[in-house]
C-alpha positions as CSV (number, residue, x, y, z in Angstrom):
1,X,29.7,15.2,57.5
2,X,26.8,12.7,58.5
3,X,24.3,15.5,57.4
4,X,26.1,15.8,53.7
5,X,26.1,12.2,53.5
6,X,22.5,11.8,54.0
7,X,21.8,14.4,52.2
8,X,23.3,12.9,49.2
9,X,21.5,9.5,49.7
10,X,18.9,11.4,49.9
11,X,19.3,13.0,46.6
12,X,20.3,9.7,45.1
13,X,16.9,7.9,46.6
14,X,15.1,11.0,45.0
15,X,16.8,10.3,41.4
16,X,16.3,6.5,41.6
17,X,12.2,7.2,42.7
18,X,12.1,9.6,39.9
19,X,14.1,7.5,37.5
20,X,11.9,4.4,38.1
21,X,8.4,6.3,38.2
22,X,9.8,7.9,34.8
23,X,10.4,3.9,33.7
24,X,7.3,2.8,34.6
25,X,5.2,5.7,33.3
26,X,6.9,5.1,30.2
27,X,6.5,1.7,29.9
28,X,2.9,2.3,30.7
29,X,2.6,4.4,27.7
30,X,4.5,2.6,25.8
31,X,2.1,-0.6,26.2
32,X,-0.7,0.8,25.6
33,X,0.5,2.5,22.2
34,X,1.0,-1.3,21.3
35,X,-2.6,-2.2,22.5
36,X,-3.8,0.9,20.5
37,X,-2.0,-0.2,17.5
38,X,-2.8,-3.9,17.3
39,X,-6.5,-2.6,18.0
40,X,-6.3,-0.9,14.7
41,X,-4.4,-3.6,12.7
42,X,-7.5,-5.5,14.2
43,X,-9.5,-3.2,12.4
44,X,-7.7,-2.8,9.4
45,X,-9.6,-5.3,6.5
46,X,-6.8,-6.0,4.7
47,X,-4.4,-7.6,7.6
48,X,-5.2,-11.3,7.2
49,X,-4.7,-10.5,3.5
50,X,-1.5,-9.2,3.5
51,X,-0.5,-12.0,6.3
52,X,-1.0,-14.7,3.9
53,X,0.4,-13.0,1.2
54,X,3.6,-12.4,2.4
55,X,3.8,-15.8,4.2
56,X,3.4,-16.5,0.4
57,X,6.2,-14.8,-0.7
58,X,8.4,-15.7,2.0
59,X,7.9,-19.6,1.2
60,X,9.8,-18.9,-2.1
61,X,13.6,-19.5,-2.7
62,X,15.2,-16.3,-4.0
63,X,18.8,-15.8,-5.3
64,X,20.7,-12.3,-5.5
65,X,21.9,-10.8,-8.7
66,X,24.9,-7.9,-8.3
67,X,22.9,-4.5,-10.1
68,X,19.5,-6.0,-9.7
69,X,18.5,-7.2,-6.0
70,X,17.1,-10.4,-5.0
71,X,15.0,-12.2,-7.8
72,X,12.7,-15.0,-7.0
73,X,13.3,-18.6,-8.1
74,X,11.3,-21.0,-10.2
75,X,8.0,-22.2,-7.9
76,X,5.0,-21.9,-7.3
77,X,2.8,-21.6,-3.9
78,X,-1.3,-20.6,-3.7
79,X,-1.6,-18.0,-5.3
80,X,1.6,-17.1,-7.0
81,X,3.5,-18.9,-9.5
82,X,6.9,-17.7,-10.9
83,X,8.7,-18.9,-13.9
84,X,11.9,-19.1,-15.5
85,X,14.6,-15.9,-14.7
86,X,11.8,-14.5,-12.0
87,X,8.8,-14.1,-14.5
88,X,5.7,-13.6,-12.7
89,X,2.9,-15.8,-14.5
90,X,-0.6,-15.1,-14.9
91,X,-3.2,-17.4,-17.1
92,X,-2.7,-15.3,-20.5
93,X,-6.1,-13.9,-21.9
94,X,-4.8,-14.7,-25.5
95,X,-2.0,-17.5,-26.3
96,X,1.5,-15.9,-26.7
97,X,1.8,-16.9,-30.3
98,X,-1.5,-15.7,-31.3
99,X,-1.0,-12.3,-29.8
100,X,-0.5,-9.1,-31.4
101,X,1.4,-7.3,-29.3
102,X,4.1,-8.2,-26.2
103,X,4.4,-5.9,-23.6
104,X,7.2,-6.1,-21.2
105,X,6.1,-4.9,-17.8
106,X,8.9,-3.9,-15.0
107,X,8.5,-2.2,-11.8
108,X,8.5,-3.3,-8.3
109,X,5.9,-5.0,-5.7
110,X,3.4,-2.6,-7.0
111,X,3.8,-4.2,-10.9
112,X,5.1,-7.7,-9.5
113,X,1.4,-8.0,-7.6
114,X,2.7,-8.9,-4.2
115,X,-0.4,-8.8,-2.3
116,X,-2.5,-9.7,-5.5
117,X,-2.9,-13.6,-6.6
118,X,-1.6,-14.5,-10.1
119,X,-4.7,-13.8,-12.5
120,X,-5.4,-10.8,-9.9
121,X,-2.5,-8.8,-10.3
122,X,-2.1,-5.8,-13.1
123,X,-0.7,-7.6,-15.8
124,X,-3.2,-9.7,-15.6
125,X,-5.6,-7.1,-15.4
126,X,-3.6,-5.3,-18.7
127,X,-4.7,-8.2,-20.7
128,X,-8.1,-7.7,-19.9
129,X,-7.8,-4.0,-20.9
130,X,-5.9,-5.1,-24.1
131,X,-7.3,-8.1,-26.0
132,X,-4.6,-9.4,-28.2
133,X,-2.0,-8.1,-25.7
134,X,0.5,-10.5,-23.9
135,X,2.3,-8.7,-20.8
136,X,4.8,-10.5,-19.5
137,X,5.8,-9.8,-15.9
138,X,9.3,-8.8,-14.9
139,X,9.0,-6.9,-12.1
140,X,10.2,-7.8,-8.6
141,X,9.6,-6.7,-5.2
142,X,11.8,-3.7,-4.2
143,X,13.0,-3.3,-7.3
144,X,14.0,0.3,-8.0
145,X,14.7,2.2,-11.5
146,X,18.3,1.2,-11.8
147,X,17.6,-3.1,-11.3
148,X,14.9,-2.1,-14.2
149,X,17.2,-1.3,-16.5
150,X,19.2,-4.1,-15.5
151,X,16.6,-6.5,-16.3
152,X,15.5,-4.6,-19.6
153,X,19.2,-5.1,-21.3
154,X,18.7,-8.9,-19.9
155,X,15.4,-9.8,-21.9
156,X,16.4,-7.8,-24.5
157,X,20.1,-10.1,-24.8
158,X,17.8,-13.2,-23.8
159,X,16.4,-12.4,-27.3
160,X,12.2,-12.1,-25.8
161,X,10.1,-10.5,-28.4
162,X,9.3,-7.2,-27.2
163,X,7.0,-4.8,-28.7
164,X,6.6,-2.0,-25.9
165,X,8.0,-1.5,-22.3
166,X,6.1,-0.7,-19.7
167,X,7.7,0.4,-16.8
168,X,5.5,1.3,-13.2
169,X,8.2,2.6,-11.0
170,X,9.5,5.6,-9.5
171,X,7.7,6.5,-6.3
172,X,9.0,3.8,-4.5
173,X,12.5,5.6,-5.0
174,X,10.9,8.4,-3.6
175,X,10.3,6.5,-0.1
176,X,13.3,4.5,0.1
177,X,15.2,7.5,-0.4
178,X,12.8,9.5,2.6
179,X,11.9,7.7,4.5
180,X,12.4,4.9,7.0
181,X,10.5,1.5,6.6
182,X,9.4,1.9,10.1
183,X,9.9,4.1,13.1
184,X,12.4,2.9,15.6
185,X,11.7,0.7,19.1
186,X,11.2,3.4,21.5
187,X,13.0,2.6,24.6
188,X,12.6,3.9,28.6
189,X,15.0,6.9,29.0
190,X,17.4,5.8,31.6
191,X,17.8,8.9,33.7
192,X,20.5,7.5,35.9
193,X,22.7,6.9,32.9
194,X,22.1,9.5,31.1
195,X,23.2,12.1,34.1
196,X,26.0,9.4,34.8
197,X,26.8,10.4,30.9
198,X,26.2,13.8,31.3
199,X,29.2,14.2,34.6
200,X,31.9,11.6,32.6
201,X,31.2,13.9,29.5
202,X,30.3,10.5,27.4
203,X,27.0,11.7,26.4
204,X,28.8,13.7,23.9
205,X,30.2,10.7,22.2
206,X,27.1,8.8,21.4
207,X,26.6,9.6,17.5
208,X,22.5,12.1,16.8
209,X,20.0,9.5,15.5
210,X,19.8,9.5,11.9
211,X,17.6,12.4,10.9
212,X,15.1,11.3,7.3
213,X,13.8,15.1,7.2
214,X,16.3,16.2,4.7
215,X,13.5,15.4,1.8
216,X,11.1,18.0,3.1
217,X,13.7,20.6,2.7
218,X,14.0,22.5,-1.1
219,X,17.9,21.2,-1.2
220,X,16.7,18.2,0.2
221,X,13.6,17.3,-2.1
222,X,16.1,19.0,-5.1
223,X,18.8,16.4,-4.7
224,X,16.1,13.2,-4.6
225,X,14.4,14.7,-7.6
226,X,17.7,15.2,-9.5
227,X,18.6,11.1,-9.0
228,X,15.3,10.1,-9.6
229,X,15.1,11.9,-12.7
230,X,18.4,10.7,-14.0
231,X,16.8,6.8,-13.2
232,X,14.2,8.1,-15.1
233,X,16.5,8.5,-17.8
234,X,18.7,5.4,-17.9
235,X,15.7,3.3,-18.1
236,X,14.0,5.1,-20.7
237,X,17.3,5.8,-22.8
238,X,18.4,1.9,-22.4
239,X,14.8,1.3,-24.2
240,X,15.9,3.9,-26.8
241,X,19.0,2.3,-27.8
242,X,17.3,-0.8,-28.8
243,X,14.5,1.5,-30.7
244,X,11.9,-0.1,-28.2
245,X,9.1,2.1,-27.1
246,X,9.0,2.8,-23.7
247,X,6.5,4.0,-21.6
248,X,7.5,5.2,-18.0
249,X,4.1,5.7,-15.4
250,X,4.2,7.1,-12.1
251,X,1.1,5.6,-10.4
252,X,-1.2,7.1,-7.7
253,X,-0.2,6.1,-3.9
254,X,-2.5,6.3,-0.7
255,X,-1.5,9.5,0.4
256,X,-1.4,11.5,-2.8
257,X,-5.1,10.0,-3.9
258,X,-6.7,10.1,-0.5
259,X,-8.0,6.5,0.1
260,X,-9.6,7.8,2.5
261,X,-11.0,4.3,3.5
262,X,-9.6,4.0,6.9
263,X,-7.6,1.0,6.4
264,X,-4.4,2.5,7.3
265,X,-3.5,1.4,11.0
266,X,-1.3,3.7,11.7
267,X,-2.9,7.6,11.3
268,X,0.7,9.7,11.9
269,X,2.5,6.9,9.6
270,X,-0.1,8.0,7.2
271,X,0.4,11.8,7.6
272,X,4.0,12.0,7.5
273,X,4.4,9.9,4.3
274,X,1.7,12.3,3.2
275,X,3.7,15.4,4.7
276,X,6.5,14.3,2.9
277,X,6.1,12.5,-0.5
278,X,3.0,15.2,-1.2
279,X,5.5,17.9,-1.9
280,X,8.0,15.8,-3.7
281,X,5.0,14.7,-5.9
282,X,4.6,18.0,-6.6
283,X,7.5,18.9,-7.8
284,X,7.8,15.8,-9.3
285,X,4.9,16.3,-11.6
286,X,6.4,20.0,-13.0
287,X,9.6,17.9,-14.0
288,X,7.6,15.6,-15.9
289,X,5.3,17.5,-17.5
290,X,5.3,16.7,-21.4
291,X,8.5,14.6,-21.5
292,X,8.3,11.8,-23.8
293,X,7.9,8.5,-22.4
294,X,6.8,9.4,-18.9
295,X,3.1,9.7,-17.9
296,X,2.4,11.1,-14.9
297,X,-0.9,9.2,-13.2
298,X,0.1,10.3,-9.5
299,X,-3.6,11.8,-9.0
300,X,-5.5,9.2,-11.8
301,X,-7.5,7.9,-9.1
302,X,-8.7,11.1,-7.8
303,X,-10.4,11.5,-4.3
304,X,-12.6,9.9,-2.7
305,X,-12.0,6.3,-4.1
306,X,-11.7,4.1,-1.0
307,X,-10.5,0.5,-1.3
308,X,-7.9,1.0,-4.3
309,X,-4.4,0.5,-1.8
310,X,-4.0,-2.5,0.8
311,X,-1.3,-0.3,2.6
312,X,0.9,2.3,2.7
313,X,3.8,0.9,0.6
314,X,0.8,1.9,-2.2
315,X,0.4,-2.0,-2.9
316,X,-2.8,-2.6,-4.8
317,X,-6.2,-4.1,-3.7
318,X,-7.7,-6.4,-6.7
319,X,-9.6,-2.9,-7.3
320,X,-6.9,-1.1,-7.3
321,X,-5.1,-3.2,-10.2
322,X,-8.6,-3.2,-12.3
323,X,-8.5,0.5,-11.9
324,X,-5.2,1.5,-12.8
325,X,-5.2,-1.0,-16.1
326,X,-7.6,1.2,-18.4
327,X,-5.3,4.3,-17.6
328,X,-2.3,2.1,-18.2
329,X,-3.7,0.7,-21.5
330,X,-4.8,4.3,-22.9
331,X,-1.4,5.4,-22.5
332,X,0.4,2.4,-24.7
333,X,-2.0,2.3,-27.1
334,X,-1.7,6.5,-27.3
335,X,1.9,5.9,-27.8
336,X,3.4,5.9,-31.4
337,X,5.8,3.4,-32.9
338,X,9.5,4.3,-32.9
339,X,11.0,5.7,-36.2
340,X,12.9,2.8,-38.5
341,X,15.8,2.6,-37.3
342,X,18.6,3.0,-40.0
343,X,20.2,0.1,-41.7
């Protein structure tokens, strides 16, 4: 009896050495991923930039609207003003009432500017594309398709003159519905419990971690593409009704254009957005192909054209917003005016 008894301490001693050296290997590894990755956001030039900017963003009051998401308040920090029913302002290139044409511009950070400063961001950078152009700024940070529409029926009732819509959305539906905003905290396996688990026949009741891999399946990518093409089609339709035309443009991101530029501190962040939204793209792009009111810009800044992203949300460097403006402003000025609409 005094031989099974120590034998069993003995086994228990052995689980608890190889439980802790397990913990402490682990949390070895674990701290020096962290050191590894706060070595690259180090390295990565555009940290202190997005820092500030967000500290920006965060030091204005914001109110929530049912249908649309949060929309900033009246104010103004460095940097980044915003006006009356969450307009983003910019010092206009022409007056408003000298200007032949208005341009209402929705989206989400990418259009809003989040990480630009207010003459820095793209509809600031349209007007400078399009002299005699006003572009007023209605987009909003996390802002998808649906709150666009939303916010197109409420300038349209707040009477605004509007000439053409603009609208730079879509991808960001892509990764909201994909994938997670960030991986999760790993944690030390905790062998002890888990066999503990394992004898009581609890580990069978812990719910499997949420799986985000149902995108790079055919169903999977099939189903996202079907919801984000009947967005597509509220906003655009909504437009319609009020004989407004309405231009649609899915923009390039970092890992469909290939910054290549090594700001992105995190490599296998990088390649599984890649992995995933590349294919969706993809498909993405047959859908589209010569239906009205969408233009498809996903590869417009080609490869090999470092510095146009700040990160992998696809915000915009300064650069960036210069860039995408001229292939913006040749598709609103391509487009032709809406038919009379009968009396």
């Amino acid at each position: 009896m005094k031989k099974l008894a120590s034998l069993i301490f003995g086994l228990f001693l052995l689980i608890a050495l190889v439980d802790g050296v397990l913990d402490i290997g682990l949390g070895l590894a674990y701290g020096l991923r962290n050191r590894m990755a706060e070595a690259a956001r180090n390295a990565d030039p555009y940290a202190e930039m997005r820092e500030e900017a967000l500290a920006r963003l965060d030091a204005l009051p914001q109110r929530y609207v049912p249908g649309t998401g949060s929309i900033y308040q009246p104010g103004a920090v460095p940097g980044l003003t915003i006006g009356e029913d969450g307009e983003r302002l910019h010092t206009h290139v022409t007056a408003p009432d000298e200007a032949t044409r208005h341009v209402l511009l929705l989206g989400a950070s990418q259009a809003f500017g989040s990480l630009n400063q207010d003459d820095a961001s793209l509809a600031a950078a349209l007007e400078r594309a399009m002299p005699g152009t006003v572009v007023r700024n209605f987009a909003s940070p996390g802002q998808r398709l649906p709150g666009n529409t939303m916010v197109l029926e409420q300038r349209i009732a707040a009477g605004d003159r509007i000439d053409q819509v603009l609208i730079v959305n879509g991808t960001l539906d892509l990764i909201m519905y994909c994938l997670p905003q960030a991986y999760p905290a790993p944690r030390p396996r905790p062998v002890l419990a888990e066999i503990a688990a394992r004898l009581t026949g609890g580990a069978s009741d812990r719910p499997a971690a949420a799986s985000h891999d149902g995108c790079t399946t055919p169903e999977g990518r099939a189903a996202v593409l079907n919801r984000l093409m009947a967005d597509m089609n509220e906003v655009l339709s909504a437009a319609r009704r009020h004989n407004l035309p309405a231009i649609l443009a899915i923009v390039p991101m970092p890992y469909v254009a290939d910054a290549g530029d090594g700001t992105f501190a995190d490599l296998a962040q990088f390649q599984r957005y890649r992995r995933v939204i590349d294919p969706l793209n993809t498909a993405l792009r047959a859908r589209i192909a010569d239906m009205d009111g969408i233009v498809d810009l996903t590869q417009g800044f080609g490869t090999g054209r470092p510095g146009m992203f700040i990160d992998l949300h696809g915000h915009f460097t300064d650069a960036g917003n210069q860039a995408l403006a001229p292939l913006l402003t040749g598709a609103l000025n391509r487009q032709k005016p809406p038919a009379p609409r009968p009396d």
